[in-house]
C-alpha angles and dihedrals in degrees: 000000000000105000123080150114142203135262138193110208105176104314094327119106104215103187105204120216115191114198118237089243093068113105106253101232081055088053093044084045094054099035090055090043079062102036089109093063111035123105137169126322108274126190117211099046123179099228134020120214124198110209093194133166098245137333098288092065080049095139113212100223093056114109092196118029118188125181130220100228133104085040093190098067092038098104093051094027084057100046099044081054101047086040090057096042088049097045083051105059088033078068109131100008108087150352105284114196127189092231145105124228157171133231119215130221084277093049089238104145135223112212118201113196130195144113118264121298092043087109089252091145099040082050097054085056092057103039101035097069082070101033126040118262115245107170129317094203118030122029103192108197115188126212087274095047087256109153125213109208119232105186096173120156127304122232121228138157145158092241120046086236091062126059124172125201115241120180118234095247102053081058093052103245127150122277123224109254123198104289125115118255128231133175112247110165136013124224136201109193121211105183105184123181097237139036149073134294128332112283124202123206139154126260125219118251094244100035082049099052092045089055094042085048091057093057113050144072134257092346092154089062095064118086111257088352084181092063095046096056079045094056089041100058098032083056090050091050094245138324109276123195121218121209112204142149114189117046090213084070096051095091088061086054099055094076090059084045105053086037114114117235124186113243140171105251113231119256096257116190131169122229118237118226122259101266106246096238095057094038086063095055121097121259124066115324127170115280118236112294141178102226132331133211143194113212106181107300091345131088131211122206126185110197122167098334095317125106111216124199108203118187138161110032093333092089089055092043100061098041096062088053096107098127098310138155117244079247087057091047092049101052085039092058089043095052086059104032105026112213118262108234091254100067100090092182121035087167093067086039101055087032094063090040082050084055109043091049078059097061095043081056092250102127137359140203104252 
């Protein structure tokens, strides 16, 4: 393998190696899908890429192999790949979010979230020959609310089973210039098929985090990943949804979204951790969990890779398991939501929401 060149995806270097037995136009094809991207030459890199004719060509020391045939899926079939390597060793080191967006003069960025099928990719098209691109697939926020741009190639294709990459600047979009990024909004799209014109509204803290934590990507290995959506949504001002159904009326719709709008900020606390001592008696205690939140009268909890909303008595509840008896949980619980005279039995009551935390995995009898 003597052909090759280098990408950037995110903050990750791919150096990409394309075997001598790959047709030539394929390579030229590949190599100016990627042109956006490519830099100099860098050794070390943090990922190495085949691009090989079929499996038995497959090199060991390839991290990413991808293979030639079929041709026809090679643009969409070689970005979802080096997407995923990347994503991967990306793990831990910043908020990913499945979105495209677009960065303004200021290098304030918009970000729009949703899964596939939300029109993320046809948008970026529209409002990125105004604005500059800054990725239709992955947005990477740091701690700060710094933004690393990812402006891979875009897919498109005249039937919905082939897709071709085209890189931004054949399709005339902006470039990113020198200035720093910055988040500055946060964006859940609706795209419905039919319906007027765009509509902006706020979206409630909670609501908002489940739905950002939905879409990214190895949120769980982050510290306190719960935080750090928090942070992230409080800086931006609040999440906002925009209802839209044709890309081509999204530019009328950035002004509502960039307008500032007084709110009162959500009561945000943090959880403090089951003291040890008391973790190790015997009675319910909290199982283990990532990161926990309290969002006004709601709590968060990330445990394992799953986000749980908990609401009514649940979140005392399971703050007081600290090694408790069901006695301890009930008077506990009492002493924050006082029962109404027609529960004739809180104890029922606190022991099925006690049980049903345990089988979410919430909490566990030591």
């Amino acid at each position: 393998m003597t052909r090759g060149f280098t990408v950037r995806l995110m903050d990750v270097v791919a150096r990409v190696l394309v075997a001598d037995s790959v047709p030539p136009e394929v390579t030229a094809e590949v190599i100016d899908a990627w042109r956006d991207l490519q830099i100099a030459d860098q050794n070390p890199h943090d990922l190495l890429v085949a691009l090989v004719p079929d499996t038995d060509t497959d090199p060991a020391e390839a991290d990413v192999s991808i293979t030639v045939e079929p041709e026809e899926s090679l643009g969409e079939r070689m970005a979802s790949l080096l997407t995923l390597a990347a994503l991967e060793r990306m793990s831990g080191r910043a908020v990913m979010l499945h979105a495209g967006a677009i960065a303004l003069d200021d290098g304030g960025v918009i970000g729009f979230v949703g899964p596939s099928g939300r029109g993320k990719t046809t948008a970026m098209t529209v409002l990125a020959r105004t604005h500059a691109y800054v990725t239709d697939e992955t947005l990477v926020i740091t701690g700060d609310g710094s933004v690393t741009p990812y402006p891979k190639p875009l897919l498109l294709g005249r039937r919905p089973e082939v897709k071709q990459a085209h890189p931004a600047s054949s399709l005339g979009l902006r470039a990113l210039d020198e200035t720093p990024l910055r988040l500055a909004r946060l964006v859940l799209l609706d795209r419905r098929e039919t319906g007027g014109p765009p509509s902006v509204a706020h979206v409630p803290m909670v609501d908002a985090m489940v739905e950002l934590a939905r879409e990214s990507s190895y949120l769980s290995a982050l510290h306190e990943p719960l935080h750090a959506l928090a942070r992230m949504v409080l800086a931006t001002g609040g999440a906002r949804r925009l209802t839209y159904s044709e890309a081509t009326t999204l530019p009328d719709a950035l002004h509502e979204l960039m307008r500032d709008s007084s709110r009162p900020k959500p009561d945000v606390r943090s959880v403090p951790p089951v003291p040890v001592s008391r973790a190790a008696s015997s009675g319910w205690v909290r199982a283990p969990y990532t990161d926990a939140l309290l969002v006004d009268d709601r709590l968060v909890v990330m445990h394992e890779q799953t986000m749980t909303v908990l609401d009514g008595i649940a979140p005392a509840l399971w703050q007081a398991a600290t090694g408790v008896s069901m006695e301890h949980l009930t008077r506990t619980v009492l002493r924050e939501h006082p029962a109404p005279p027609e529960l004739d039995d809180p104890d029922a009551v606190v022991a099925s929401v006690a049980e049903e935390l345990g089988r979410a995995g919430l909490l566990h009898w030591n």
